[in-house]
C-alpha positions as CSV (number, residue, x, y, z in Angstrom):
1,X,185.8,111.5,69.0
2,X,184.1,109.5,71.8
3,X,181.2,110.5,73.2
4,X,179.9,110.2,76.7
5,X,176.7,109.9,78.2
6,X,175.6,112.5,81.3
7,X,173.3,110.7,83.9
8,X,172.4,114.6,85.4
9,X,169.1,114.5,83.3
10,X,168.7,110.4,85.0
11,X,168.9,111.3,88.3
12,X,166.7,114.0,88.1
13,X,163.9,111.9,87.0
14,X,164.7,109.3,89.1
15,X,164.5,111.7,91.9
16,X,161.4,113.5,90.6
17,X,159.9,109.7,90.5
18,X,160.8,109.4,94.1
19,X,159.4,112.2,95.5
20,X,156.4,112.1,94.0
21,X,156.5,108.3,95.3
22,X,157.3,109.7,99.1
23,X,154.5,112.3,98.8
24,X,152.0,109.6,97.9
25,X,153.1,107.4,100.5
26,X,152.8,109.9,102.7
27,X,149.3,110.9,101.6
28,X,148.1,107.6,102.5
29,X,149.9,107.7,105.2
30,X,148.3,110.8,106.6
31,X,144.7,109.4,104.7
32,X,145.3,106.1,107.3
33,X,145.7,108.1,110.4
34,X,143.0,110.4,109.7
35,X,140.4,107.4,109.4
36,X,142.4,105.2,112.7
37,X,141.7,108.6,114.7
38,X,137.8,108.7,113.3
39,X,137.3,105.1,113.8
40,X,138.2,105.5,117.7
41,X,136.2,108.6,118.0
42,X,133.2,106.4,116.3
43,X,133.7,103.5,118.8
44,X,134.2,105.5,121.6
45,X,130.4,107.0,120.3
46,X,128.8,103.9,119.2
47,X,129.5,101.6,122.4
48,X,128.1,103.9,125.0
49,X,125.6,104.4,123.0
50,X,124.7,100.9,122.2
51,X,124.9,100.1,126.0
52,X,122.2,102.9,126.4
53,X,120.1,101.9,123.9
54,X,120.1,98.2,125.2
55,X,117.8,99.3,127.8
56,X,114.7,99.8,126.0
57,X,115.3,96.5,123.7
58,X,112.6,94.3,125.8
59,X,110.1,97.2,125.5
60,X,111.0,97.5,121.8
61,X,110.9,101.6,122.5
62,X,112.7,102.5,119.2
63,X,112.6,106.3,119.9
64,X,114.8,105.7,123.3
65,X,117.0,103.6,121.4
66,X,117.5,106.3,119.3
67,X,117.3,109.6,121.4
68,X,120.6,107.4,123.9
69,X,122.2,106.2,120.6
70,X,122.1,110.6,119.3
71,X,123.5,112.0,122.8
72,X,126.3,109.9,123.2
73,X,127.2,110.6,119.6
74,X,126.9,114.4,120.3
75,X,128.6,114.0,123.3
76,X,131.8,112.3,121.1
77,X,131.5,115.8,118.6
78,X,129.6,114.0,116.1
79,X,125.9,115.9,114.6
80,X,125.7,118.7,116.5
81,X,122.7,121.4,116.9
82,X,119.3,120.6,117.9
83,X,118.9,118.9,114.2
84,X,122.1,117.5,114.0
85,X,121.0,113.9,114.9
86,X,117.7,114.0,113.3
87,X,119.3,114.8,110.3
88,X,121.7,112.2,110.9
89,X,119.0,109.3,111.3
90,X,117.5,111.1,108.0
91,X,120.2,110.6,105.8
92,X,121.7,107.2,107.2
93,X,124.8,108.8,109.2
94,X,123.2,107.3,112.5
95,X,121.7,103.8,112.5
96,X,120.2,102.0,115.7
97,X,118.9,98.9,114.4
98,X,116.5,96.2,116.9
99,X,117.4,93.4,115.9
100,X,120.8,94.2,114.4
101,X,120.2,94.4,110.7
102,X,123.4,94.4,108.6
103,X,126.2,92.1,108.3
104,X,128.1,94.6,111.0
105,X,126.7,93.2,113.5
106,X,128.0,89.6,112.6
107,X,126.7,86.8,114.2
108,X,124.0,88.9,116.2
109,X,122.2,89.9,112.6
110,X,118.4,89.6,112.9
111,X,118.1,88.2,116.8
112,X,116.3,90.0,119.1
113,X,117.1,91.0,122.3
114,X,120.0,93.2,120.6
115,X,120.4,96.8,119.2
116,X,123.0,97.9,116.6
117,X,124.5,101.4,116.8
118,X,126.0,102.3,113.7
119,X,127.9,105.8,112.8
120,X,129.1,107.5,109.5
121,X,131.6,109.9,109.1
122,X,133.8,111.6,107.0
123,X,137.5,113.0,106.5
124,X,139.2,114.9,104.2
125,X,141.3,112.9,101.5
126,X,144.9,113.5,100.5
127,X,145.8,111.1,98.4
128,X,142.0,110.5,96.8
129,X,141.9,113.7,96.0
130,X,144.4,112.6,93.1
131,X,141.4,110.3,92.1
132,X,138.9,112.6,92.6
133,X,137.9,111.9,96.4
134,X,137.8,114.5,98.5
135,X,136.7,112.6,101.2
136,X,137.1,109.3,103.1
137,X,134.1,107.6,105.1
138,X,134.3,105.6,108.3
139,X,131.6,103.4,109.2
140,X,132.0,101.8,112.8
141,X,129.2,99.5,114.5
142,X,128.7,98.3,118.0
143,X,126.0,95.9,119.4
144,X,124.4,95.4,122.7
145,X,122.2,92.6,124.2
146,X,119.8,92.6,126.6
147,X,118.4,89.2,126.1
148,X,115.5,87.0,128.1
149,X,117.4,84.1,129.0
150,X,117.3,81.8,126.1
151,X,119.4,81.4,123.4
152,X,117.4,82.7,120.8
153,X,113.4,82.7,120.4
154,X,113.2,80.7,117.1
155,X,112.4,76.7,117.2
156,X,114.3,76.1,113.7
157,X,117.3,78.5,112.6
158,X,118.2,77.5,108.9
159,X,121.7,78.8,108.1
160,X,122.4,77.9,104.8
161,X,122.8,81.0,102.7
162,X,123.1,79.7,99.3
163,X,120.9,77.4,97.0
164,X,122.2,74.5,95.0
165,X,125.6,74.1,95.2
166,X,127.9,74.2,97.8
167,X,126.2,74.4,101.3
168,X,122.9,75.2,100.2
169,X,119.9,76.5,102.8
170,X,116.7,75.3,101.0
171,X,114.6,73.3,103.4
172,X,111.7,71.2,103.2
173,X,108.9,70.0,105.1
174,X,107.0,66.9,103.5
175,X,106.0,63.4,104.1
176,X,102.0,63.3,104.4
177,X,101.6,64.6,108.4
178,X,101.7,67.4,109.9
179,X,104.4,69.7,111.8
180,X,102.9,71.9,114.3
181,X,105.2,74.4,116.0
182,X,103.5,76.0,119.2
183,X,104.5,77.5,122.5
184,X,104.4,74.5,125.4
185,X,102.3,74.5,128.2
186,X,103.1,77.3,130.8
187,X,105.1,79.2,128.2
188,X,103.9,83.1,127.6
189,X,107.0,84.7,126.0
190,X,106.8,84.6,122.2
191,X,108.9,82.2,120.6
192,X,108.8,79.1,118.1
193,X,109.9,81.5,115.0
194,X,111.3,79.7,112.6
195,X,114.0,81.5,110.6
196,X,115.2,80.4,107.0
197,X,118.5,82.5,105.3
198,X,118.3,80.7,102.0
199,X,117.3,83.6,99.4
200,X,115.6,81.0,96.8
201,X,112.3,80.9,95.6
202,X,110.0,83.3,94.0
203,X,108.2,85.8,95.9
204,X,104.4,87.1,95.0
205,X,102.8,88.3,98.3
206,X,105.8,88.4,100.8
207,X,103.5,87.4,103.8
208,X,101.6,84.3,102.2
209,X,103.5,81.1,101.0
210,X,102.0,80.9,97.8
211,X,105.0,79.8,95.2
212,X,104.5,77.1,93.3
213,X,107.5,74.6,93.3
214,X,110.6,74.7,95.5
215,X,112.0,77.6,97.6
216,X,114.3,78.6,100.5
217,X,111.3,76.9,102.5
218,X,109.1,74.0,101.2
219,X,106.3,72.6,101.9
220,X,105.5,69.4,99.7
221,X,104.2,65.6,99.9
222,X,101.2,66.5,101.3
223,X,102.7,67.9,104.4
224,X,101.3,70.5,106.4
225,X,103.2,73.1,108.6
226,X,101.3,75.3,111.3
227,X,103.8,77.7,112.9
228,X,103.9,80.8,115.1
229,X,105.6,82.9,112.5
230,X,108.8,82.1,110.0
231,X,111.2,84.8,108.8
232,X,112.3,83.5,105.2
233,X,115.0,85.6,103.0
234,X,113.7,84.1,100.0
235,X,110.3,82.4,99.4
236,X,108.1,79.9,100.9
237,X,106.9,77.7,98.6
238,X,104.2,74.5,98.3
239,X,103.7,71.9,96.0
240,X,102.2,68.1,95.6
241,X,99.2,69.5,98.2
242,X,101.5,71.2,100.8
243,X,100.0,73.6,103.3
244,X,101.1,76.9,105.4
245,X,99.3,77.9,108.2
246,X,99.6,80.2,111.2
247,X,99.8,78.8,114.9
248,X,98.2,82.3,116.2
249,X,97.9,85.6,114.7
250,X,97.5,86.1,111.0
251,X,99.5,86.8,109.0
252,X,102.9,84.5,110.1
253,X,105.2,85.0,107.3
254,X,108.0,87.8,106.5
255,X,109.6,86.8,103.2
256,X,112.3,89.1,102.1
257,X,113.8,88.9,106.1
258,X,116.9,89.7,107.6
259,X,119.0,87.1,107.5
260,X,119.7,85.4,111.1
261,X,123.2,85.0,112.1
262,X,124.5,82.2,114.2
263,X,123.5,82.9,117.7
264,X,126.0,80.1,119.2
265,X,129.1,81.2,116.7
266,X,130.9,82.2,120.3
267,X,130.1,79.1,122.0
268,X,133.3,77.3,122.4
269,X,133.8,73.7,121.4
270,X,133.5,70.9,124.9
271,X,136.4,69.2,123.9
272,X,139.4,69.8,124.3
273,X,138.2,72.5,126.3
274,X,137.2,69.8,128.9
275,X,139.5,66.9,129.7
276,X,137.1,63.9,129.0
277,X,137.6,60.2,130.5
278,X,137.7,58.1,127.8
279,X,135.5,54.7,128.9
280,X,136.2,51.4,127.3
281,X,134.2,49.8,124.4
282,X,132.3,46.6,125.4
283,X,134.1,44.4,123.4
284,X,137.9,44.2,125.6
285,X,140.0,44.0,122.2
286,X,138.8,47.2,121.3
287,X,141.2,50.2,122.5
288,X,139.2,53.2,123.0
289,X,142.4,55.7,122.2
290,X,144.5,57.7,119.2
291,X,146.0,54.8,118.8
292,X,143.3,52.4,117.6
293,X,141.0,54.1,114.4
294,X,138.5,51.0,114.9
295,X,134.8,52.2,116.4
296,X,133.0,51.0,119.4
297,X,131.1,48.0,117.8
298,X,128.7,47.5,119.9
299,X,127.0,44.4,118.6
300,X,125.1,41.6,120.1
301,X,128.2,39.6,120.5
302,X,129.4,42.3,122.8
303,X,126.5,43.7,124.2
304,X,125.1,41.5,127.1
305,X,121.2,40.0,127.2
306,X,119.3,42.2,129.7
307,X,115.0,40.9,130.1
308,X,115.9,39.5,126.3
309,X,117.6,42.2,124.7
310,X,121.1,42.6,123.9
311,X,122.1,45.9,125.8
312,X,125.2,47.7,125.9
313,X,124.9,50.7,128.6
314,X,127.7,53.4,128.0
315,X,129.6,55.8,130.2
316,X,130.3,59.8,129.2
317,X,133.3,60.4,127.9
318,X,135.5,61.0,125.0
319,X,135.2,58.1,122.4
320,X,137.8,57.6,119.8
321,X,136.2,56.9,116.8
322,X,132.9,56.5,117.8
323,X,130.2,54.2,117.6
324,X,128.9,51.1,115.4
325,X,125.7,50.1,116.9
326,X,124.7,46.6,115.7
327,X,121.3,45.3,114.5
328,X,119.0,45.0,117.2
329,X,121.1,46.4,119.7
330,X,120.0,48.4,122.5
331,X,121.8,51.3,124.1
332,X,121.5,53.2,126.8
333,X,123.3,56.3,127.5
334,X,124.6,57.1,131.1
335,X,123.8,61.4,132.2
336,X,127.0,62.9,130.8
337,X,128.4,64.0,128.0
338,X,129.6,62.0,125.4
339,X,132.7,63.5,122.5
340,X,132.7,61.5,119.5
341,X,135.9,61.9,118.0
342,X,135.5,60.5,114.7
343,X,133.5,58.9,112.7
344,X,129.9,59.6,114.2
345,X,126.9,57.4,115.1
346,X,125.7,54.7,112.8
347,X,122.9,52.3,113.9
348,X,122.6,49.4,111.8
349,X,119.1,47.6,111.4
350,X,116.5,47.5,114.7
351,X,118.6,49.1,116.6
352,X,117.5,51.5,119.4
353,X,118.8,54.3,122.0
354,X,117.4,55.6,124.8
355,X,119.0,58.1,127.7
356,X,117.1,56.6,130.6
357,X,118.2,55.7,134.1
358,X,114.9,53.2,135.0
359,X,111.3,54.1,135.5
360,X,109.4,55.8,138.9
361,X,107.2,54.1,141.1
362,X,104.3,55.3,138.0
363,X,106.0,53.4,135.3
364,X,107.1,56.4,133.9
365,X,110.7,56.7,132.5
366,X,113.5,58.3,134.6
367,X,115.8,60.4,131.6
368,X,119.1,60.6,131.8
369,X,120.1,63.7,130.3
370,X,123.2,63.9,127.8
371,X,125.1,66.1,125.7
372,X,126.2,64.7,122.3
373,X,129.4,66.3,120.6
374,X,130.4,64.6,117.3
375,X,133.6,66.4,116.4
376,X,137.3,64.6,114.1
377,X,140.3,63.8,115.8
378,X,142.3,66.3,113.9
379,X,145.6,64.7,113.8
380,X,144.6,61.1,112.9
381,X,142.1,62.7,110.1
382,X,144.9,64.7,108.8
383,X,147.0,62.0,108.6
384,X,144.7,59.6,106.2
385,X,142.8,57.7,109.2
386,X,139.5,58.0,107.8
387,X,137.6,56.7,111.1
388,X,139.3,59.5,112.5
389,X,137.5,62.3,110.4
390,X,134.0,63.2,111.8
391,X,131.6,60.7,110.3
392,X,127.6,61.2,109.6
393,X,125.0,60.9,113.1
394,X,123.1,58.4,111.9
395,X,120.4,57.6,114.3
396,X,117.7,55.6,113.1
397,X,115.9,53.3,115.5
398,X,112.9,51.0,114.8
399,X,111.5,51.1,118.5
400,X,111.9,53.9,121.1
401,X,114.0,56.8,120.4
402,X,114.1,58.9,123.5
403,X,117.1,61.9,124.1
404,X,117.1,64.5,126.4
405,X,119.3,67.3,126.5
406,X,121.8,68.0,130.2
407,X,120.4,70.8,132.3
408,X,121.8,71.9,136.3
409,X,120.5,69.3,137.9
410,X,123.0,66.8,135.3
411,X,125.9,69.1,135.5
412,X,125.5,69.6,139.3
413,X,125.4,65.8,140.1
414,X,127.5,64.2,137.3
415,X,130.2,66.7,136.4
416,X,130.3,70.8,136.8
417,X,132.7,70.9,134.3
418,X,130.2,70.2,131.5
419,X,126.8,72.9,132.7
420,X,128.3,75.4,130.0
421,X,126.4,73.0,127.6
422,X,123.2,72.7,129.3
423,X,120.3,72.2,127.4
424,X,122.6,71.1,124.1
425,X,121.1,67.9,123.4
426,X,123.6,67.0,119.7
427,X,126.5,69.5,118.2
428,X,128.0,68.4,115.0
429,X,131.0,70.3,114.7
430,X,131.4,72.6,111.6
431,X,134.8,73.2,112.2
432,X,136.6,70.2,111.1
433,X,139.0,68.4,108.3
434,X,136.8,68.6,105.2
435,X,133.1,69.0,105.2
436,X,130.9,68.2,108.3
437,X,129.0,65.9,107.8
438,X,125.0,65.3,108.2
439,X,122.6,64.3,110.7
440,X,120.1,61.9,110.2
441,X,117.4,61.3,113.5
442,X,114.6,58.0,112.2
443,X,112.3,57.0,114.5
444,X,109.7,54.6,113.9
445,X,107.5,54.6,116.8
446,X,108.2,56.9,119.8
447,X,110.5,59.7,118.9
448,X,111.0,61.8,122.0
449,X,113.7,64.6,121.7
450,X,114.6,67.8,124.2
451,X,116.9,70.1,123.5
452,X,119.0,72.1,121.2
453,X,120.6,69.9,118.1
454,X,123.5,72.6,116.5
455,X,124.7,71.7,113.2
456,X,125.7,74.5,111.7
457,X,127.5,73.5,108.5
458,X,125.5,70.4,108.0
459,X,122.0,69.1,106.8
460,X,119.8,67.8,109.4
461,X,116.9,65.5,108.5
462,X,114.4,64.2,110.7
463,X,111.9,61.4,109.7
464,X,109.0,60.2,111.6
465,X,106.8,57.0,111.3
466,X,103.2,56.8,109.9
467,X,100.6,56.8,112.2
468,X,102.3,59.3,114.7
469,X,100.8,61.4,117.3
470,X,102.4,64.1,118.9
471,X,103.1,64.6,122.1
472,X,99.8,64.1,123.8
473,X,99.1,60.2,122.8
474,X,101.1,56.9,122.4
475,X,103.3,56.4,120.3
476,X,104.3,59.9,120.8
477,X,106.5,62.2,118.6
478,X,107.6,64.7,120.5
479,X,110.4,67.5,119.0
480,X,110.8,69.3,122.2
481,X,113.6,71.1,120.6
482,X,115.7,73.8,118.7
483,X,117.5,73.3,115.2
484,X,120.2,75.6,114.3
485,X,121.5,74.0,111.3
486,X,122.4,74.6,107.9
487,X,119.6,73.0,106.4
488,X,116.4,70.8,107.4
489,X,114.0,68.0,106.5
490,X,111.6,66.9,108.7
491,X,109.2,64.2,107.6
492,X,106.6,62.5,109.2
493,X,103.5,60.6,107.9
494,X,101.4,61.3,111.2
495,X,101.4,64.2,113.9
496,X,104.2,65.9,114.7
497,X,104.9,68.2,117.4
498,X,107.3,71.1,118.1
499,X,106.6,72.7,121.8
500,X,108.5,75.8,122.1
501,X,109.9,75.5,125.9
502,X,113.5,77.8,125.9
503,X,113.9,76.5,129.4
504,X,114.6,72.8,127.4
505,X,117.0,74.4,125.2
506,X,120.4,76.0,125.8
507,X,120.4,79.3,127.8
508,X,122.7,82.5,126.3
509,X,122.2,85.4,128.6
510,X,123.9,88.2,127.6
511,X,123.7,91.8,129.1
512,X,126.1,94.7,127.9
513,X,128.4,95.3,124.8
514,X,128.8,91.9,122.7
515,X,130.2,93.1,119.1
């Protein structure tokens, strides 16, 4: 006789299964909610009391930060009692943190002129409890600025956060001469830090740079750096008859530092936030436009004789593949800003560039201030044109290298639309097609920069001639500037200065909540 199967004892596994399923679901469910509803209350703790706490950065009063950042966290139900916040700050529940100190506080990590307000908290846990968890934790941050004016107080800002490999942030300074980093005249705020992420490098006495071999910071080849103070994650480290020294007060070095984040990160990109002109290349066959992937040559051929020397004078705008400067070509940049879409900046032998509008009744040049942005022209990258893609600055010049940064009075007279870049003097965009690419400044007798040069997914290397002498004789080599970069090599066979003067470099004023 047949016999049949009876699915009654299926179904109720099947719908055991399921419920068990649906209760889980709806453990995690309840879990979510629980931690959403803590989260707000957090925020709704941490902000005010952030603002608060902002109040007391420029006086670095730690205890106010921390007495505003406690009663607005009371005031939300969090640490009651007279204890409750003591005990908080005690066990970690409560952090206030000037400067921010934890990758919470994102791109603000390590500046000054900010204070991070962070709060703990826990929940009861449904579904952990199946796992042993009781409870769930919620950990919200908020950060607030009260910053002096400038956009950070460091001369040099190494990104890099790795060594070797991919994107590393080990920099050197070598070549024979020194580098001294010092506050310019009339300047009485602290500043001129320098600020290196890489964590390479051995470390022995964390405030003397007394590795031997290379680190997250160098110093090799004879060279000699004097600074204010520098703020290395890893080690500093010397070798082949490289020298540390403090600018100031001793000691002026923190191994084992927070890391610095990005303090531009927010700063949006000139173009295509700004519609651009887009001027024509000196030689007329030349289309500067998507359409044509060739560079701006600018070569003798095309560049007309001015008192003997083959000159090709260029107009802001946005230029299409960039430029090809020719050997012994001169060019002279117009106040402005200039987009290089593609392909970059290479100067080919003797060249030279200055940013000049003529000389006062002293001899003395006039500058014309100028904002460099060396980005890709997305769409023609993408699509194989390789003149397209951003290409390396390559600025090496065997006479006169002299760039200044735009400030109010540019912006005002040449175009409003571009003062949110005051003070940027070269920004190689990180966020292109492929890898950015690097920056290369030569200059063989005067070097004379001013401003800030951002880079922050590339290697910037600057090299001076022999015999150089600062910014007080002639030939000068004057770095009035800021590097906020991925990674650095400055070398120099003579003098080389770094005056720390924030009003030369770009301004971020910030007040109130900013993460």
């Amino acid at each position: 006789m047949a016999r049949h199967a009876h699915p009654r004892g299926q179904v109720i596994l099947i719908t055991a299964f399921a419920l068990i399923t649906l209760m889980a679901i709806g453990a995690i469910v309840v879990d979510l909610g629980f931690s959403w509803m803590l989260h707000r209350q957090e925020q709704n703790a941490a902000d005010p009391g952030a603002l608060a706490a902002a109040k007391y950065v420029p006086a670095l009063d730690h205890a106010k930060m921390e007495a505003e950042a406690c009663f607005y966290a009371q005031l939300n139900g969090f640490f009651s009692g007279d204890t409750g916040c003591a005990a908080a700050l005690a066990s970690g529940d409560l952090d206030v943190n000037s400067p921010p100190a934890t990758n919470l506080a994102g791109q603000f990590q390590g500046h000054s002129g900010y204070v991070e307000v962070i709060i703990n908290a826990t929940h009861p846990s449904f579904f952990g409890q199946i796992f042993g968890v009781p409870f769930g934790t919620v950990t919200t941050a908020a950060v607030a600025a009260l910053t002096t004016g400038d956009s950070n107080s460091s001369s040099i800002v190494a990104l890099g956060d790795t060594c070797n490999g991919s994107n590393p942030g080990e920099s050197v300074v070598s070549g024979g001469g020194t580098l001294t980093i010092h506050p310019a005249t009339g300047v009485t705020s602290p500043g001129g830090f320098m600020n290196i992420n890489a964590p390479c490098g051995t470390i022995m006495n964390p405030h003397l740079c007394d590795g031997n071999g290379s680190g997250a910071l160098t110093v090799s080849g004879g060279g000699h750096l004097i600074v204010p103070h520098a703020f290395v994650v890893g080690g500093c480290m010397t070798n082949g008859g490289g020298t540390y020294q403090c600018q100031g007060t001793s000691p002026c070095l923190d191994e084992q530092a927070i890391p610095l984040g990005d303090p531009l990160a927010s700063l949006p990109e000139p173009w295509p936030t700004i519609s651009l002109p887009t001027p024509a290349c000196p030689k007329a066959s030349e289309i500067n436009s998507a359409s044509d992937s060739n560079p701006c040559n600018l070569t003798q051929q095309n560049c007309p004789s001015v008192s003997g020397v083959n000159t090709c004078t260029m107009d802001p705008g946005l230029y299409y593949a960039g430029w090809n400067i020719g050997n012994h070509v001169k060019v002279v940049l117009k106040p402005g800003m200039y987009v290089l879409a593609g392909f970059g900046i290479k100067m080919n032998a003797g060249a030279t560039m200055e940013s000049v509008s003529g000389v006062d009744a002293n001899g003395n040049p006039i500058d014309a201030r100028v904002t460099i942005f060396s980005t890709d022209y997305t769409a023609g990258c993408q699509a194989g044109q390789a003149n397209f893609c951003e290409g390396p600055v390559d600025i090496s010049s065997n006479g006169p290298l002299r760039l200044k940064a735009t400030d109010e009075t540019t912006c005002a007279q040449v175009s409003p639309a571009i003062c949110p870049w005051n003070g940027i003097l070269l920004w190689q965009d990180g966020s292109v097609v492929g890898t950015a690419s690097d920056v290369t400044i030569n200059g063989q007798s005067d070097l004379i920069l001013s401003g800030t040069i951002y880079a922050p997914r590339s290697k910037v290397t600057i090299n001076g001639g022999n015999g150089t002498t600062g910014c007080s004789g002639t030939p000068q080599y004057c770095l009035a500037i800021q590097l906020i970069v991925r990674q650095f090599t400055i070398n120099g066979g003579g003098q080389v200065e770094m005056p720390y003067d924030p009003a030369q470099l770009y301004q971020l004023e910030q007040r109130g909540l900013v993460h």
